[in-house]
ChimeraX commands (.cxc) that place a marker at each C-alpha (Angstrom):
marker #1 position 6.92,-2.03,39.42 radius 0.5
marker #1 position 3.49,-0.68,39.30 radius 0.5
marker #1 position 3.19,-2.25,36.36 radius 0.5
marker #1 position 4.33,-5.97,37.45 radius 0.5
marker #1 position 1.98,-5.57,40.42 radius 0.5
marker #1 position -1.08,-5.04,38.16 radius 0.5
marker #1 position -0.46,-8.04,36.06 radius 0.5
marker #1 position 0.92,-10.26,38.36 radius 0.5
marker #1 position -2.19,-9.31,40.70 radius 0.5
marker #1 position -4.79,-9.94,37.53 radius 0.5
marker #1 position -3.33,-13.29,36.74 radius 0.5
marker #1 position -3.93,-14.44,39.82 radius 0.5
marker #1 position -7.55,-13.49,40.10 radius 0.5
marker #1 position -8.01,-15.42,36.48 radius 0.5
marker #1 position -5.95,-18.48,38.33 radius 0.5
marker #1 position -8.54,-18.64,40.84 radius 0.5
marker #1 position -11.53,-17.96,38.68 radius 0.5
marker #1 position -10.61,-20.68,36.01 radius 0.5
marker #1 position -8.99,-23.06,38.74 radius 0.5
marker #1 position -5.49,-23.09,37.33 radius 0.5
marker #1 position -2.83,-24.54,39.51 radius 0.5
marker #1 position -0.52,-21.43,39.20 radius 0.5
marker #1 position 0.40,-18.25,40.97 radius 0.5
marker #1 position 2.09,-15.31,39.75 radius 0.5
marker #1 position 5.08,-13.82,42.85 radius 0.5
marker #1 position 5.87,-10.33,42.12 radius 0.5
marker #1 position 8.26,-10.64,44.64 radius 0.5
marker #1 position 10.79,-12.45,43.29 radius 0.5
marker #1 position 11.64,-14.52,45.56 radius 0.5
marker #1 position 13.14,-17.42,44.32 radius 0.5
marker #1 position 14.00,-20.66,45.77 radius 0.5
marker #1 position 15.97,-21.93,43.16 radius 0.5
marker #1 position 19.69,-19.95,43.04 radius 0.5
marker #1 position 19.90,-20.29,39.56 radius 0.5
marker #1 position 16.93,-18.68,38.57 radius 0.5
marker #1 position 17.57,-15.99,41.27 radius 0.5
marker #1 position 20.90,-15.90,38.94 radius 0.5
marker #1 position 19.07,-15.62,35.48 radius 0.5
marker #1 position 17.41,-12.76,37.41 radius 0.5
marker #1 position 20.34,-10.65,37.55 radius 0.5
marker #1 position 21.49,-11.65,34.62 radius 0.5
marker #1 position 18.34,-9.96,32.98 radius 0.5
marker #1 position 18.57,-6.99,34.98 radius 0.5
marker #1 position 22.56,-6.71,34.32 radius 0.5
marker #1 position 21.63,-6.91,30.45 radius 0.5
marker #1 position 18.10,-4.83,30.75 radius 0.5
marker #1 position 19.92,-1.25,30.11 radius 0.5
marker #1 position 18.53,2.05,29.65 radius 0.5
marker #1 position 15.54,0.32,27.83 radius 0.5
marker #1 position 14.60,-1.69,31.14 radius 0.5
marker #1 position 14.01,-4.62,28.93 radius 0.5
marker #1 position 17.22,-6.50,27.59 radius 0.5
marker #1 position 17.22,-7.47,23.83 radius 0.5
marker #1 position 16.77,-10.58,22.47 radius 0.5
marker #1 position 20.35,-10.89,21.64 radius 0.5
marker #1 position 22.17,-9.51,24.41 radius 0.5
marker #1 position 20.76,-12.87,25.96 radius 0.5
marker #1 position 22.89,-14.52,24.08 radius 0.5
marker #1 position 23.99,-18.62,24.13 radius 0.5
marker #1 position 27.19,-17.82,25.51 radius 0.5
marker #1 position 25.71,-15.67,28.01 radius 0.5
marker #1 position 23.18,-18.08,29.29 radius 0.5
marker #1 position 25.38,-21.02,28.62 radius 0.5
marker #1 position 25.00,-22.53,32.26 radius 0.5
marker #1 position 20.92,-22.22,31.48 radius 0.5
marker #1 position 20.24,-23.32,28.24 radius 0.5
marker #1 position 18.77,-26.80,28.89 radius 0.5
marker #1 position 16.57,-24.74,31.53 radius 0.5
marker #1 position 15.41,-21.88,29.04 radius 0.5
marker #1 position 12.42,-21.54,26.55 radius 0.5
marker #1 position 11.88,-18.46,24.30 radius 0.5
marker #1 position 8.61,-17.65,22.97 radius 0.5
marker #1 position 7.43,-14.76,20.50 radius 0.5
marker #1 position 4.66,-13.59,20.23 radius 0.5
marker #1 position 3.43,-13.12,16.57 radius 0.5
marker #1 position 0.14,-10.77,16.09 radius 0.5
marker #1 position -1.26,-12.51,12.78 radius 0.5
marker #1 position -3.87,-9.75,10.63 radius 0.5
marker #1 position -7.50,-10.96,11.86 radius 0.5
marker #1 position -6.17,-13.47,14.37 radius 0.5
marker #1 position -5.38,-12.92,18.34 radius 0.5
marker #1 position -1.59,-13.34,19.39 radius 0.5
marker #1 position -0.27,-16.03,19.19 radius 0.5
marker #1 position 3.14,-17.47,20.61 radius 0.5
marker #1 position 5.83,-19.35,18.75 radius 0.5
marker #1 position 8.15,-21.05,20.78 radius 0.5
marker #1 position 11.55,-20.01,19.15 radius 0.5
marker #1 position 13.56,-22.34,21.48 radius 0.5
marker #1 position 13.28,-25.08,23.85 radius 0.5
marker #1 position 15.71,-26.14,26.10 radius 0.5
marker #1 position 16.40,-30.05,26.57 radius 0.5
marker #1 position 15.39,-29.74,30.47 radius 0.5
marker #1 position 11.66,-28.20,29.22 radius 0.5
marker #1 position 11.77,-30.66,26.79 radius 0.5
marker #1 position 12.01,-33.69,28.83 radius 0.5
marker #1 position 8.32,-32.65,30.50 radius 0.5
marker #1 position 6.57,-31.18,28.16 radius 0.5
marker #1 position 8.13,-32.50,25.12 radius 0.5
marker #1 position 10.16,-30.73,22.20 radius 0.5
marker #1 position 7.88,-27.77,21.26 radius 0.5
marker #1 position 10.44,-26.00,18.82 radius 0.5
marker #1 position 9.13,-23.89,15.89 radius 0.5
marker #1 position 5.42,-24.44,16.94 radius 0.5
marker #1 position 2.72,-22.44,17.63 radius 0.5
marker #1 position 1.74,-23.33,21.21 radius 0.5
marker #1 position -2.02,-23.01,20.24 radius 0.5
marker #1 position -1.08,-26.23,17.83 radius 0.5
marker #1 position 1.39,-28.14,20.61 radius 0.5
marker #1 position -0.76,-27.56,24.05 radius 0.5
marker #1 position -3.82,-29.20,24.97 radius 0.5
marker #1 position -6.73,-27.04,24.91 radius 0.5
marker #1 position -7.36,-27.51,28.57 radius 0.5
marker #1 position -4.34,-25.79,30.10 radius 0.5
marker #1 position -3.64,-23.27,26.47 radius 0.5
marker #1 position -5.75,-20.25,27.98 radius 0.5
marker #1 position -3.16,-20.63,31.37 radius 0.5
marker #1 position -0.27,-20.78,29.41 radius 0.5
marker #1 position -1.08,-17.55,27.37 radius 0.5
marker #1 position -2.29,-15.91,30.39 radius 0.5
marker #1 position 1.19,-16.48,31.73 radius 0.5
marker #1 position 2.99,-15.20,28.76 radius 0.5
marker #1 position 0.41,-12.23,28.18 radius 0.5
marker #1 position 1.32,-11.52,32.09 radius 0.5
marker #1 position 5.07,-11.60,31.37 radius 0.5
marker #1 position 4.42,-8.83,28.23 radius 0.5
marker #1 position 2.35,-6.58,30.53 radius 0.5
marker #1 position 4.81,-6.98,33.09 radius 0.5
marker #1 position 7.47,-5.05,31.43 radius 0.5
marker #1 position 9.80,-7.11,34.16 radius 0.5
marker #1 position 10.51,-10.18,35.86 radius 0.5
marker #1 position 7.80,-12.01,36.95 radius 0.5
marker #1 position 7.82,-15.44,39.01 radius 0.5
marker #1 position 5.65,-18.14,38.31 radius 0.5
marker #1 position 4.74,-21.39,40.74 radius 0.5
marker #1 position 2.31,-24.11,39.18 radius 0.5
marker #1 position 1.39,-27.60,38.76 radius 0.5
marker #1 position 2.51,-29.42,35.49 radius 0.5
marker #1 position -0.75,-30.08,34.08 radius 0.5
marker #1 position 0.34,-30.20,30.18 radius 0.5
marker #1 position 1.63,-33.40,29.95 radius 0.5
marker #1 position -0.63,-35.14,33.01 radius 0.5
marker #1 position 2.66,-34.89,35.41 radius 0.5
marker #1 position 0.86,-33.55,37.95 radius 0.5
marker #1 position 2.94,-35.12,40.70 radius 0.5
marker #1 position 5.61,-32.12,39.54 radius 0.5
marker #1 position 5.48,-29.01,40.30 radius 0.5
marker #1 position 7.14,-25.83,39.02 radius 0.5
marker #1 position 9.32,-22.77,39.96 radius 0.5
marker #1 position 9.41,-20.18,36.46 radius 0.5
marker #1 position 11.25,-17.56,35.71 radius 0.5
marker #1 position 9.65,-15.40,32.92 radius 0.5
marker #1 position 10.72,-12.16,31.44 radius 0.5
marker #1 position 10.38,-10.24,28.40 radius 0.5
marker #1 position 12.58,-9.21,25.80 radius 0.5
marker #1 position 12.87,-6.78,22.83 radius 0.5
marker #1 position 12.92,-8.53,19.46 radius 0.5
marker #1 position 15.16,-7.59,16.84 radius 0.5
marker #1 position 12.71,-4.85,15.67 radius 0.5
marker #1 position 12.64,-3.13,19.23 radius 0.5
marker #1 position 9.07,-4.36,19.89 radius 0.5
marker #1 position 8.80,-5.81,23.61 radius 0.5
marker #1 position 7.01,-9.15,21.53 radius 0.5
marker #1 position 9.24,-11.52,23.46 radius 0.5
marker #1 position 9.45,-13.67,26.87 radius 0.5
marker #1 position 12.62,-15.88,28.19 radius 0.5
marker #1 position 11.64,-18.60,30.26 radius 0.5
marker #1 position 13.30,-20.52,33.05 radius 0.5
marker #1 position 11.86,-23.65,35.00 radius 0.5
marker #1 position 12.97,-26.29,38.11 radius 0.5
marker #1 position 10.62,-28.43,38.02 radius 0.5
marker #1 position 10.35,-30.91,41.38 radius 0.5
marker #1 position 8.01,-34.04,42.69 radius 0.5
marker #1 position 9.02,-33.64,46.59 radius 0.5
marker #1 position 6.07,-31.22,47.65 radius 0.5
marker #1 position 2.42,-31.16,46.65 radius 0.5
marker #1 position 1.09,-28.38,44.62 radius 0.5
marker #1 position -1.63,-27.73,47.52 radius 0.5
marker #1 position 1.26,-27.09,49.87 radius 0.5
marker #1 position 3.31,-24.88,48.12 radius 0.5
marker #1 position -0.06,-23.03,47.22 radius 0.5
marker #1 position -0.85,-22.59,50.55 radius 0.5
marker #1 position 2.16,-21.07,51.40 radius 0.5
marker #1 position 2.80,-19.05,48.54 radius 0.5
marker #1 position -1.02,-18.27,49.05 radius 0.5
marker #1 position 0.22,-16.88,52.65 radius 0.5
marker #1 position 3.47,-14.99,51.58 radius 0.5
marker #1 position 1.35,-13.03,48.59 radius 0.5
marker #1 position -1.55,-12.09,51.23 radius 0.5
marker #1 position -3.45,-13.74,48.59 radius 0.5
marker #1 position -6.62,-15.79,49.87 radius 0.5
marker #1 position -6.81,-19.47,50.07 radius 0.5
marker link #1:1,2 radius 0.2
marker link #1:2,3 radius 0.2
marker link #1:3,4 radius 0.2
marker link #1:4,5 radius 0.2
marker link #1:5,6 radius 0.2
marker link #1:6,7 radius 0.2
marker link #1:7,8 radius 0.2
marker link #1:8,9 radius 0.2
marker link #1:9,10 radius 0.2
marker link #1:10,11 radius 0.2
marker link #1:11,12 radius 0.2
marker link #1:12,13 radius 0.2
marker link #1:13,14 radius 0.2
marker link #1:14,15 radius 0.2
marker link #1:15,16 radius 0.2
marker link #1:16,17 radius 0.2
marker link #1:17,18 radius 0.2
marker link #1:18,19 radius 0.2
marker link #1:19,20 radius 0.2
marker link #1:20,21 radius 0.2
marker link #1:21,22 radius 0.2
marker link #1:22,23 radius 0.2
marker link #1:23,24 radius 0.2
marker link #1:24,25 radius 0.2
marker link #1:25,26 radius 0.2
marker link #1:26,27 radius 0.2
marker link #1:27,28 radius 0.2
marker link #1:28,29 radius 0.2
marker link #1:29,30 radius 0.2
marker link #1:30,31 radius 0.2
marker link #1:31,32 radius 0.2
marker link #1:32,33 radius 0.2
marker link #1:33,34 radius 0.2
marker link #1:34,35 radius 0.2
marker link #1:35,36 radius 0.2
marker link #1:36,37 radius 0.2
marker link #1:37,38 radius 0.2
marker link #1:38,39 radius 0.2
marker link #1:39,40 radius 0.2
marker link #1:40,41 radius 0.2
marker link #1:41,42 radius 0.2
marker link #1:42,43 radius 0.2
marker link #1:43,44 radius 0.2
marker link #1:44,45 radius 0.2
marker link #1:45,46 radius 0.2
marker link #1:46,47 radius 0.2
marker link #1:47,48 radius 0.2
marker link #1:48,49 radius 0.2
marker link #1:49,50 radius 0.2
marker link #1:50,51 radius 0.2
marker link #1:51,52 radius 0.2
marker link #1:52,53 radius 0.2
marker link #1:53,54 radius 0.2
marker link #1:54,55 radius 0.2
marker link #1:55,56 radius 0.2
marker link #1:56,57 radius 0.2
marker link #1:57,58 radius 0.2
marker link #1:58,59 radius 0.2
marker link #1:59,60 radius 0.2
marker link #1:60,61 radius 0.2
marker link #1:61,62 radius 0.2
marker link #1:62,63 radius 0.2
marker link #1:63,64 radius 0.2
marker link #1:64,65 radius 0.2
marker link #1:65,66 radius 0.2
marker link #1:66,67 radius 0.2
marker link #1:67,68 radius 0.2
marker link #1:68,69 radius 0.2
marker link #1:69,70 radius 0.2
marker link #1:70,71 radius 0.2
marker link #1:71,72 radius 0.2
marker link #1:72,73 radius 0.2
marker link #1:73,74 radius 0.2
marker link #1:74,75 radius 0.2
marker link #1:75,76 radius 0.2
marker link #1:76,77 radius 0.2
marker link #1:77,78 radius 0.2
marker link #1:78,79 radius 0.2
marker link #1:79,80 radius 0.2
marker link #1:80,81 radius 0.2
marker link #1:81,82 radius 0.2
marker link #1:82,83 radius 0.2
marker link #1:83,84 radius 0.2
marker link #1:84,85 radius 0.2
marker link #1:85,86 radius 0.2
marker link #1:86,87 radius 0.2
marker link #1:87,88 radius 0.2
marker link #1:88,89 radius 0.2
marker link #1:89,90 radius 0.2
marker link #1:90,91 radius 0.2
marker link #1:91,92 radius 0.2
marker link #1:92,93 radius 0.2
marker link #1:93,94 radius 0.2
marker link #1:94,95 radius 0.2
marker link #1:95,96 radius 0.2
marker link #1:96,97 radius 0.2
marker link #1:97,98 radius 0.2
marker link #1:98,99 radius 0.2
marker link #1:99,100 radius 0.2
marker link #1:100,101 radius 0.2
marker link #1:101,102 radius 0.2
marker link #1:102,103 radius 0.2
marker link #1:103,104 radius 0.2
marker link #1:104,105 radius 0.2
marker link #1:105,106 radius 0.2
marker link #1:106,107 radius 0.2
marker link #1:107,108 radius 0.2
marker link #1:108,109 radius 0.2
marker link #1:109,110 radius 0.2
marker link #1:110,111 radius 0.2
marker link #1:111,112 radius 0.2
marker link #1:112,113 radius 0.2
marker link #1:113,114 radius 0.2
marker link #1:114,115 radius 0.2
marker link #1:115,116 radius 0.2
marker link #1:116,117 radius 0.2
marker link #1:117,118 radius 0.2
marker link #1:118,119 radius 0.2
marker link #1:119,120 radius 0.2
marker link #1:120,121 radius 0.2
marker link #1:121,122 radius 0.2
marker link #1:122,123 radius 0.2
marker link #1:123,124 radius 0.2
marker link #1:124,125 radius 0.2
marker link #1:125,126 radius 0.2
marker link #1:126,127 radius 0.2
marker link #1:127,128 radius 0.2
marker link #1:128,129 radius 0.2
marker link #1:129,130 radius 0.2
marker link #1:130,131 radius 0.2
marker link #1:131,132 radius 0.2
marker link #1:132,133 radius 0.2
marker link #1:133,134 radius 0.2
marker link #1:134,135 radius 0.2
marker link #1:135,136 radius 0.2
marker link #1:136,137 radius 0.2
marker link #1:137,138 radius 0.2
marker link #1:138,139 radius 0.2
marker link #1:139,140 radius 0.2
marker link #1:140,141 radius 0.2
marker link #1:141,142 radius 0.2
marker link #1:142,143 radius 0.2
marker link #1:143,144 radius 0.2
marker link #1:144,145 radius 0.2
marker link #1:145,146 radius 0.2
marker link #1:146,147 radius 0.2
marker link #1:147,148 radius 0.2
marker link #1:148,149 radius 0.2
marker link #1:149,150 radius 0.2
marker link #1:150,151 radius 0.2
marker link #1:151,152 radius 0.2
marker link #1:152,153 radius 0.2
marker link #1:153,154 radius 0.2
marker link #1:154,155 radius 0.2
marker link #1:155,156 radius 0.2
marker link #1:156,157 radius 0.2
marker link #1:157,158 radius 0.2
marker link #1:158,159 radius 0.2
marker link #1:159,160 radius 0.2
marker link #1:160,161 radius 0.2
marker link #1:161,162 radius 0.2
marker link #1:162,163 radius 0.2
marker link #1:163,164 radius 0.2
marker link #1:164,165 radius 0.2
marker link #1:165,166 radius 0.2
marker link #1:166,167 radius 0.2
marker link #1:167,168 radius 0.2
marker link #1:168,169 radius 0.2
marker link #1:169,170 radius 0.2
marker link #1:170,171 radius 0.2
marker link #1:171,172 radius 0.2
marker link #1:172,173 radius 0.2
marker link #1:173,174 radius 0.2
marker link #1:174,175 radius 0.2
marker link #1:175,176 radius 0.2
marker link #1:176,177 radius 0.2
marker link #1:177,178 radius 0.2
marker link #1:178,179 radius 0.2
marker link #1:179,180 radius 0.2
marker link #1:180,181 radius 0.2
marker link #1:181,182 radius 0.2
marker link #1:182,183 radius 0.2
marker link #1:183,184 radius 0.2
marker link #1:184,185 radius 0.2
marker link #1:185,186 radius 0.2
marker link #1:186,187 radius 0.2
marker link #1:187,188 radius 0.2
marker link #1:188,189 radius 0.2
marker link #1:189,190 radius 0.2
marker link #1:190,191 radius 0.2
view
């Protein structure tokens, strides 16, 4: 948990340095029940390794979540930094941000918001758990919608912790500086 804390607590310092309409809740305290659900799920499949495999999260296991999911892998390429390769895309993500399948997200985000989005996936890695995510959608210019994430990592076939499943609920009825503020408040975080 240590762990979480540390990351979770240094993404949100970079949020509020770089002005990025996100916030990382160590907490887990979900508002959504089904992401609460993919929660336990995770756990429930996490074993002795702490970190479930890749393909114990399987289709049929996330069957009720698979328009809400996105998989990314991270691929370390000789000279390069990281980079993440979004291995699946549910039809839900897809709808906002647009059928990112088989591409590199370096190549599919704009350059703008691409330094939040690998901070959030970095986070997830460091993590080693479950992290919750809250943000504005600022990729596509929807930034009437905002976003409750689940994000977790998982072991790729080769054992290496290179992976992170993510979960969204994405809604228009509250403004982003609202549920900041409060989230702000919960966290003990600083306006």
């Amino acid at each position: 948990m240590d762990l979480a804390r540390g990351a979770a607590a240094a993404f949100n310092l970079e949020a509020q340095r770089n002005g990025w309409n996100s916030l990382c809740d160590v907490t887990l305290s979900f508002v959504q029940p089904d992401l609460a659900r993919l929660r336990e799920i995770w756990d429930s499949e996490a074993g002795e390794a702490g970190v479930p495999a890749r393909k114990a999260m399987s289709p049929r296991l996330l069957k009720s979540f698979l328009r809400d999911v996105a998989l990314y892998e991270r691929v370390d390429v000789a000279g390069e930094k990281r980079r993440y390769r979004v291995r699946l895309m549910g039809t839900a993500f897809a709808q906002i941000l647009g059928d990112l399948t088989g591409q590199f997200v370096d190549e599919a985000v704009p350059e703008e918001v691409l330094a939040l989005w690998h901070a959030s996936l970095d986070t997830t890695l460091a993590a080693r758990a479950p992290l919750r995510f809250l943000g504005r959608e600022d990729t596509n210019s929807m930034t009437f919608l905002t976003g409750e994430f689940f994000s977790a990592p998982l072991l790729a076939d080769d054992g290496e912790m290179s992976m992170v499943l993510g979960a969204a609920r994405y809604s228009g009825k509250r403004p982003w500086e609202d549920i900041a503020a409060e989230a702000r408040r919960q966290l003990g975080l600083q306006p």
